[in-house]
C-alpha positions as a printed Julia matrix, in Angstrom:
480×3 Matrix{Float64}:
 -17.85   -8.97   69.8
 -19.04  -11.41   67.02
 -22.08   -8.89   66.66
 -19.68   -6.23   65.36
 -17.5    -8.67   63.24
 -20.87   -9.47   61.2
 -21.25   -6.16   60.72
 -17.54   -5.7    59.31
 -18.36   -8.48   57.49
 -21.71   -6.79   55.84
 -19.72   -3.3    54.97
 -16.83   -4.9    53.11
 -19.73   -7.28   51.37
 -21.58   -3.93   50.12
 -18.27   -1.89   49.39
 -16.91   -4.82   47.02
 -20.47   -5.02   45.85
 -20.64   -1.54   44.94
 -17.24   -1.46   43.35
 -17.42   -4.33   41.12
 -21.25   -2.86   39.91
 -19.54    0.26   39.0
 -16.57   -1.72   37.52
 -19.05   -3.09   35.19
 -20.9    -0.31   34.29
 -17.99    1.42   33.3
 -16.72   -1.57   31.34
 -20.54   -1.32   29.72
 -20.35    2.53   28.98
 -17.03    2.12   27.42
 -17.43   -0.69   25.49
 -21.0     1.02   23.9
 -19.11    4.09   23.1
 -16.54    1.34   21.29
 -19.37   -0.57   19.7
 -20.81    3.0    18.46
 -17.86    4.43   16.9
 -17.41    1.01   15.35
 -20.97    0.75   14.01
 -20.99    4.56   12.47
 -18.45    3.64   10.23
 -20.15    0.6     9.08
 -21.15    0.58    5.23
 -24.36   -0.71    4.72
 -23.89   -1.4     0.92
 -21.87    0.88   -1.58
 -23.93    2.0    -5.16
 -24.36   -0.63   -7.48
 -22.35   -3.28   -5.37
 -24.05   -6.85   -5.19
 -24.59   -8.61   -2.01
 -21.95   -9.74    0.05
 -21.16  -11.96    3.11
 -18.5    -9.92    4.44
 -18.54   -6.74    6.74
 -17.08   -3.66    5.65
 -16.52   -0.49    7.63
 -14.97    3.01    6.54
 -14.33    6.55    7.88
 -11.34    8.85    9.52
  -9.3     8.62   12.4
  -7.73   11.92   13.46
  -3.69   11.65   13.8
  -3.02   14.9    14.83
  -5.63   16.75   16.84
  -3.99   20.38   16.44
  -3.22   20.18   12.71
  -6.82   18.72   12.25
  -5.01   15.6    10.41
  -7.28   12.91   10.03
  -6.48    9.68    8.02
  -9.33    7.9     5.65
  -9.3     4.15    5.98
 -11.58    0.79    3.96
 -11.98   -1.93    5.78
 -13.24   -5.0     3.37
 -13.35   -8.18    6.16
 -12.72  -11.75    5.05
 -15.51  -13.38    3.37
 -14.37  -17.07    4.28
 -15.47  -18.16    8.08
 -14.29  -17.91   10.37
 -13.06  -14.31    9.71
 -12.08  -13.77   13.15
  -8.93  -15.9    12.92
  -7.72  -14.77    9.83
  -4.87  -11.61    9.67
  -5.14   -7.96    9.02
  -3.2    -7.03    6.2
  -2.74   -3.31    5.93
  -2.44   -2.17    2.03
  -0.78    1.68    1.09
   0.21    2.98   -2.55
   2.94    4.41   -3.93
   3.23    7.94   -5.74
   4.13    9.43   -3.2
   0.59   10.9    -3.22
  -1.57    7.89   -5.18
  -4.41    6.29   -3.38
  -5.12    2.69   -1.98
  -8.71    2.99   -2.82
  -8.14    4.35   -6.57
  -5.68    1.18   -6.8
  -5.18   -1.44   -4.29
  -9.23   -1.39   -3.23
 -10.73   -0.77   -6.69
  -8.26   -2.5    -9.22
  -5.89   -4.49   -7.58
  -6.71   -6.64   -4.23
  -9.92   -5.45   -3.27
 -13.48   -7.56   -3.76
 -14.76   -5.16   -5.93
 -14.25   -3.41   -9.49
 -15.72   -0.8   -10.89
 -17.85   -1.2   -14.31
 -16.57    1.28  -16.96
 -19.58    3.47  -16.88
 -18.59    3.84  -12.85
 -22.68    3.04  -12.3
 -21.34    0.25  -10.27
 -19.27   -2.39   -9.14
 -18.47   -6.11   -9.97
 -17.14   -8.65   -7.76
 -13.45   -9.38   -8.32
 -12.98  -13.68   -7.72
  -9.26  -12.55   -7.11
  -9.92  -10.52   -4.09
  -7.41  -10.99   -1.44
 -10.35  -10.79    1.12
 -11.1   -14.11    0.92
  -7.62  -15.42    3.27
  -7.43  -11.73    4.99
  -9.01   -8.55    6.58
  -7.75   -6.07    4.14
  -7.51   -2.19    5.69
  -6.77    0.26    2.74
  -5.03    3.14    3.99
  -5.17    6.64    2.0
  -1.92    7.78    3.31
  -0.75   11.06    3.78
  -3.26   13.68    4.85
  -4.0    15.04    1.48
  -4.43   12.06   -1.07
  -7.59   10.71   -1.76
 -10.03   11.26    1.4
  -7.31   12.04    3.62
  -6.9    15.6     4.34
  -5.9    18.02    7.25
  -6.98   21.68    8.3
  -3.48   23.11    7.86
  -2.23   23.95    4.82
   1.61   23.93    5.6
   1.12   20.08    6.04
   0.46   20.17    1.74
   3.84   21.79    1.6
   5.96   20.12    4.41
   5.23   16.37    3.76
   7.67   13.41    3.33
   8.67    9.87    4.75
   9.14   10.28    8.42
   5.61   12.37    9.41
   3.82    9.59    7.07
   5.61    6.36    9.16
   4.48    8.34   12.15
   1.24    9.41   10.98
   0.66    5.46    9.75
   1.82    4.4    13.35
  -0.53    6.6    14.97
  -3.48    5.93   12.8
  -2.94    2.27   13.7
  -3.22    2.65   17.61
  -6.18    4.23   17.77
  -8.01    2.48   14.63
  -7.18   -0.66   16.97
  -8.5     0.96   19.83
 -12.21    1.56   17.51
 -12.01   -2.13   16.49
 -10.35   -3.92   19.65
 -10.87   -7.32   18.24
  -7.78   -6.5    15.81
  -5.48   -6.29   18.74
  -4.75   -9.6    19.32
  -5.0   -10.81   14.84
  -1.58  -11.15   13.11
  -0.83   -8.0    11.11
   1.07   -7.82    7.71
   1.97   -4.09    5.65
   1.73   -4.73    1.82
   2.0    -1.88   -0.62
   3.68   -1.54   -4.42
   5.87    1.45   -5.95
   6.39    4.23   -3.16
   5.24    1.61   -0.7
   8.44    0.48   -1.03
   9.58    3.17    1.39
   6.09    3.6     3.15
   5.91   -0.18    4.29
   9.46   -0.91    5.65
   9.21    3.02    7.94
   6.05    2.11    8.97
   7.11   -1.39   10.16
  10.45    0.44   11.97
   7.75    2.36   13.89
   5.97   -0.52   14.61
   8.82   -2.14   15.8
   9.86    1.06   18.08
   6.23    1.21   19.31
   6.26   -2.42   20.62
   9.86   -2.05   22.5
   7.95    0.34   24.79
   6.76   -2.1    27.11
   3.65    0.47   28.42
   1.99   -0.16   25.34
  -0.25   -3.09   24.04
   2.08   -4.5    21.44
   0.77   -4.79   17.83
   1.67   -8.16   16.1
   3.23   -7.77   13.09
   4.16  -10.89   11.73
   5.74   -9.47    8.03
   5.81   -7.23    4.86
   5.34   -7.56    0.9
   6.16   -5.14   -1.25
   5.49   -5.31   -5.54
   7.82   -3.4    -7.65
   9.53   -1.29   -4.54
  11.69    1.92   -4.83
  14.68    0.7    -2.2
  17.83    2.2    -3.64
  18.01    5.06   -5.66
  21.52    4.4    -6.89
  20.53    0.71   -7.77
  17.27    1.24   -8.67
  18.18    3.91  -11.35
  21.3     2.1   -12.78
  18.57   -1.22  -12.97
  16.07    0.7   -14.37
  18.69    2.16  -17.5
  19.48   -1.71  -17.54
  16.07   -2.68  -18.0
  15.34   -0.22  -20.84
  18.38   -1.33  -23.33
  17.42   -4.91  -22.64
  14.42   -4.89  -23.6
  15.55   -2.6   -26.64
  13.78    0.63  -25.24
  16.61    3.17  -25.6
  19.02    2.54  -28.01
  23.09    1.73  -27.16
  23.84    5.02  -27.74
  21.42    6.89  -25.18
  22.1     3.77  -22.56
  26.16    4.56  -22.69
  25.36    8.2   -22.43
  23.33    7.9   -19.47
  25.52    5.48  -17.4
  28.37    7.44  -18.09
  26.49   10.78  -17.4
  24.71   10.44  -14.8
  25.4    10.33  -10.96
  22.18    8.5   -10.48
  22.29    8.89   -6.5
  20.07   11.59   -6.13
  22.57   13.08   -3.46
  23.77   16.15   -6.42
  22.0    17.44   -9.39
  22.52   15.95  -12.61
  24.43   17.25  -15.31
  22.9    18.65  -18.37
  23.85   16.78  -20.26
  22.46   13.38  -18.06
  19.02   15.81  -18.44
  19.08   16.4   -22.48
  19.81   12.47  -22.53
  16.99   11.14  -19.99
  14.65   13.95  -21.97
  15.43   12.86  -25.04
  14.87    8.93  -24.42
  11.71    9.91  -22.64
  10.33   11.8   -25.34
  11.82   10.5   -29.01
  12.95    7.01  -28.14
  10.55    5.27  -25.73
   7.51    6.13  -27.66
   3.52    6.09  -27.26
   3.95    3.1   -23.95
   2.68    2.4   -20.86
   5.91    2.4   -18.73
   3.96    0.28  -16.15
   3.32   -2.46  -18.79
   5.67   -2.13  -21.7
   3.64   -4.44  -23.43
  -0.14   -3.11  -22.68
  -1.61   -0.26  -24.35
  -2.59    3.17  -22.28
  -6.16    4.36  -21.84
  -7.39    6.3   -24.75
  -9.52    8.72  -23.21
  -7.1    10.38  -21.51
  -4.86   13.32  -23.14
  -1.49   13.05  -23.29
   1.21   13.26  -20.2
   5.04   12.59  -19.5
   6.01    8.95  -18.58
   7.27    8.55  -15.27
  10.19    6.9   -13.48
  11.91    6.38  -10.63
  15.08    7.59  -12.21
  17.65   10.32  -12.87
  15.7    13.37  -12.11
  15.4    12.54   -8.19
  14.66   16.11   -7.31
  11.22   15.55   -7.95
   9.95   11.95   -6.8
   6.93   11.4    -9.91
   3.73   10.33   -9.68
   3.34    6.09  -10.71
   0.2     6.27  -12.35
   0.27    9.39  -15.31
  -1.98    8.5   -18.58
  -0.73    8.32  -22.01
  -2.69    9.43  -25.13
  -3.91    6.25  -27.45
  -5.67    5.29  -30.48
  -7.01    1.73  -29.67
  -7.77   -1.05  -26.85
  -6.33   -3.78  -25.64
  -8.12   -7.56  -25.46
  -8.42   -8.8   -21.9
  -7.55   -5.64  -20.03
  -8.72   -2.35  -19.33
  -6.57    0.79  -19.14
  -9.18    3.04  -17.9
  -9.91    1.54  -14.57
  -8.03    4.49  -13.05
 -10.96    6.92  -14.94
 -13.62    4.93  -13.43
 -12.45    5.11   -9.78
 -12.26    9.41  -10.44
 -15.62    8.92  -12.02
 -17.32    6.61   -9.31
 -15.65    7.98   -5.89
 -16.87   11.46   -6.55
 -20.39   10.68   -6.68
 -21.94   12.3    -3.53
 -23.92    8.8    -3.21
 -20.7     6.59   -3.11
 -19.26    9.72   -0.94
 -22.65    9.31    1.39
 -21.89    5.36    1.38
 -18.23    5.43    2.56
 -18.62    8.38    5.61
 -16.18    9.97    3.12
 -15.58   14.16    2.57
 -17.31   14.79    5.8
 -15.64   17.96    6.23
 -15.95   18.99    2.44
 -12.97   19.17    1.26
 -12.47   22.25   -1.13
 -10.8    19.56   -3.89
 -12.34   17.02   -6.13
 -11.01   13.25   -5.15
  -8.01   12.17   -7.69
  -6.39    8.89   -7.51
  -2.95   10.89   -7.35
  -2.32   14.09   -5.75
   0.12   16.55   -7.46
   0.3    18.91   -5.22
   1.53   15.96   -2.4
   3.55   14.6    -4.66
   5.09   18.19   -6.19
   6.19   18.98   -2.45
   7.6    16.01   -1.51
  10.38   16.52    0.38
  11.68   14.51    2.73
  12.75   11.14    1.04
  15.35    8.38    2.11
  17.88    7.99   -0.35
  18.14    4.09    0.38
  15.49    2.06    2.6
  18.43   -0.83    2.7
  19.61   -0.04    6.34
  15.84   -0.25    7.33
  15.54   -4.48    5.95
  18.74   -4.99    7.37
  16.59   -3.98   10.54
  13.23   -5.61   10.0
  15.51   -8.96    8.82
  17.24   -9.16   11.98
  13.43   -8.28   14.11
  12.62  -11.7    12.33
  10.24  -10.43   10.23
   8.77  -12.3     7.53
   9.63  -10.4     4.17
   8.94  -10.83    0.54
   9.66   -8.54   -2.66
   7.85   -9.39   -5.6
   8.23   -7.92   -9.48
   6.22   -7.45  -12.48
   8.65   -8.08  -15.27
   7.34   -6.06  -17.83
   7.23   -2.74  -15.75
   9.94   -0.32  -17.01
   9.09    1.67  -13.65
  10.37   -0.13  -11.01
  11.35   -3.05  -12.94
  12.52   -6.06  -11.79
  16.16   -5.49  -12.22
  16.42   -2.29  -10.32
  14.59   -4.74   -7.06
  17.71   -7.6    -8.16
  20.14   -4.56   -8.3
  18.94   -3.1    -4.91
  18.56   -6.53   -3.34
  22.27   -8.2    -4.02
  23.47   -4.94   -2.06
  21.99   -7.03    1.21
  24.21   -9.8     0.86
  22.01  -12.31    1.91
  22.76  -15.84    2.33
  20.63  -18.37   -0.08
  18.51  -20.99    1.09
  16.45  -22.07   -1.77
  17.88  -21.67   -5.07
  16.42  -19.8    -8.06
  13.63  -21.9    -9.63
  10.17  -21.48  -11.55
   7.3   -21.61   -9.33
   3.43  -22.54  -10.95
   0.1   -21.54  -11.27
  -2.34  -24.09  -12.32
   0.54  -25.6   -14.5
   1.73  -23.09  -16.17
   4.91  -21.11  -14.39
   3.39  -17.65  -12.79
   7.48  -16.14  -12.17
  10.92  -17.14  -10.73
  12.02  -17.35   -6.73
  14.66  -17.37   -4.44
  14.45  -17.52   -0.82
  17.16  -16.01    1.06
  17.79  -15.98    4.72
  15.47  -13.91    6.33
  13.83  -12.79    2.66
  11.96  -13.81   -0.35
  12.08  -12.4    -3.91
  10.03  -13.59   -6.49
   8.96  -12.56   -9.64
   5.21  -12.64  -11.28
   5.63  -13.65  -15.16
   4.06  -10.94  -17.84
   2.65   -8.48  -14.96
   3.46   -4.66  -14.8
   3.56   -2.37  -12.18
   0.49   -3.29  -10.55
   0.91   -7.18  -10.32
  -2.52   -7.8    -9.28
  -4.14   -5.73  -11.94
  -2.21   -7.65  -14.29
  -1.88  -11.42  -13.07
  -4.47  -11.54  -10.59
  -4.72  -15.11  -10.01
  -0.86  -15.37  -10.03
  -0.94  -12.46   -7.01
  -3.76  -14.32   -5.09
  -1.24  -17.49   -5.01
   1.6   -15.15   -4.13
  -0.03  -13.84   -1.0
  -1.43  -17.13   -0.11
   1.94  -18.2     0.24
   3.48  -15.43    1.92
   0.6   -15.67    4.6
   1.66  -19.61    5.25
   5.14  -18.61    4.74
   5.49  -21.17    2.7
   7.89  -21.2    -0.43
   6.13  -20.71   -3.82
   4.88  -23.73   -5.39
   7.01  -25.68   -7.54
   4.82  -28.15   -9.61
């Protein structure tokens, strides 16, 4: 009898044995495969870019197997230590159709700048890398690196497939780089962002309520110069232009008592002949995305933009005006240098980029997304009423001298929320001088950034760095 128990006792000893060795050489296999697909999309160094501290990974994840729909994505880790505590913050431009690597990677947030012969790049001390993992996103299939093997997808494109697209992009980039799963994650975009980040979030938000999958932790949003409403945001933008003596009273009265502004019905023709006619005999020879900076001069002459009025078409954010001279202490022609640098085969080479050759040169906007463009939410407002009562953490930020989104269209769009005030309106600082005006709300921040345009970053950069400090502590802008 206690011969045959030993025995027992020997088989279960070599059947757990044998389980837990296959256990972990299954846990081995599948964590190499992990490691591998993390390590091919590893840059070793980009052309022309000095040496760096930090880790930096690109390539594509596919988000729809069938369509052949893959997303491109940057990955620029934190360069202060340890970088495995601090958040990933998850950056996507506006347009729709404009890139995050032609803006919020190469002139806005990211470590790097390109030099204005595009031989190279420079570091940028302002780089948002240094209190964050910053992922740039090149969102939808068909801007920048991003493409997909159908062509209907070109033509049938708008808000919801990008949220869901953006969602699924997310789950199985954190599955290539598990170590993400468990970091605090934060969206932040500018312009068309404005709708981008909020969806995106709401998916997030429906992903996690699904208690089968691993939750992602988003912690909060930021969004510069945001399209929310477009009632408010066009009647704010008209406000914006006769205040800062842009149209004249004439052209202002005709429009506000013209147009329907909603973007629910056509406009009149007469709403038409008067936004045409300010656009092209009143505004003048301006960047709309700094009223007060002067356009690149190297590049030939286009329509100014807006969010406004003629919501058939959503415009692209980023169109070049014709110019005669430059500007002291900033460069227009940053957005030349990205078209310049990212189509060099070497740079292509460096970033696993246009694997699959795309039959299109890279542009930092994409007309043809943008030009079919058509699903678009007429307000975002009943998605922050959403994300305010999830608890997230939420702050909208303005450039004051952008005419594009300005900041009263954001004030305009924002007093439609109702929102109780904690802190009231006061000047917050920036190495002693004041870098914009805040409120906090309950449950959101606003804040503006003093003398920056559209891009915030590209305009105020140290301002920006202290504004995402900040919003990462969730602390309330400085006030001294």
């Amino acid at each position: 009898m206690m011969m045959k128990m030993g025995k027992t006792r020997d088989h279960y000893f070599w059947v757990v044995f044998v389980l837990v060795v296959l256990l972990l050489l299954f846990q081995y296999v599948g964590g190499s495969n992990v490691e591998d697909e993390e390590e091919a999309d590893r840059i070793r160094a980009l052309p022309g870019q000095p040496n760096v501290s930090f880790h930096q990974f690109s390539g594509y994840v596919t988000v729809n197997q069938e369509a052949g729909r893959a997303l491109f994505y940057w990955l620029t880790e934190s360069s202060s230590e340890p970088s495995s505590s601090k958040p990933l913050v998850i950056w996507l431009n506006g347009g729709p159709g404009c890139s995050s690597v032609a803006y919020g990677a190469s002139e806005e947030i990211g470590p790097f700048r390109i030099n204005n012969k595009a031989s190279g790049l420079n570091l940028n001390p302002f780089s948002w890398n240094s209190v964050a993992n910053l992922l740039f996103l090149e969102s939808p299939a068909g801007v920048g690196f991003s493409y997909t093997n159908t062509s209907t997808d070109l033509v049938q494109i708008g808000d919801r497939r990008t949220a869901m697209d953006s969602l699924t992009f997310l789950v199985r980039w954190m599955e290539r780089f598990p170590r993400y799963k468990t970091r605090q994650v934060f969206l932040a975009g500018e312009s068309y962002a404005g709708h981008y980040v909020p969806q995106f979030a709401r998916e997030i938000l429906a992903y996690n309520a699904n208690s089968d999958n691993h939750p992602i932790h988003l912690k909060g949003i930021m969004i510069g110069n945001g399209v929310m409403d477009n009632y408010y945001d066009n009647i704010g933008t008209v406000n914006y232009w006769w205040s800062h003596a842009m149209i004249s009273d004439q052209t202002f009265h005709q429009l506000i008592n013209t147009c329907h502004f909603s973007g629910q019905q056509k406009e009149s023709n007469e709403c038409e002949t008067t936004y045409n006619y300010a656009m092209d005999q009143e505004l003048g020879n301006i960047d709309p995305y700094n009223i007060y900076a002067i356009p690149c001069p190297n590049k030939s002459n286009g329509t100014t933009t807006s969010a406004m009025i003629t919501t058939q078409t959503t415009r692209l954010p980023h169109r070049p005006h014709k110019l005669s001279r430059p500007i002291s202490g900033y460069d227009p022609c940053t957005e030349s240098y990205a078209e310049t640098y990212y189509n060099r085969p070497d740079v292509q080479k460096a970033l696993h980029a246009n694997t699959t050759r795309i039959p299109y040169k890279w542009t930092a906007c994409s007309e043809k997304v943008n030009r079919n463009w058509n699903d678009s939410d007429i307000t975002i407002l009943p998605i922050y009423r959403q994300l305010i009562a999830a608890q997230l953490r939420i702050w909208l930020f303005s450039g004051d001298v952008d005419s594009v989104v300005p900041v009263t269209a954001t004030r305009y769009s924002l007093a439609q929320l109702r929102l109780t005030t904690k802190i009231s309106w006061y000047p917050w600082y920036v190495r002693k001088q004041v870098g914009g005006w805040t409120e906090v709300y309950d449950g959101l921040t606003f804040a503006t950034v003093r003398g920056a345009g559209h891009e915030v970053p590209l305009f105020k950069p140290r301002a920006a760095l202290q504004l995402f400090k900040s919003f990462l502590r969730g602390d309330p802008l400085p006030k001294s």
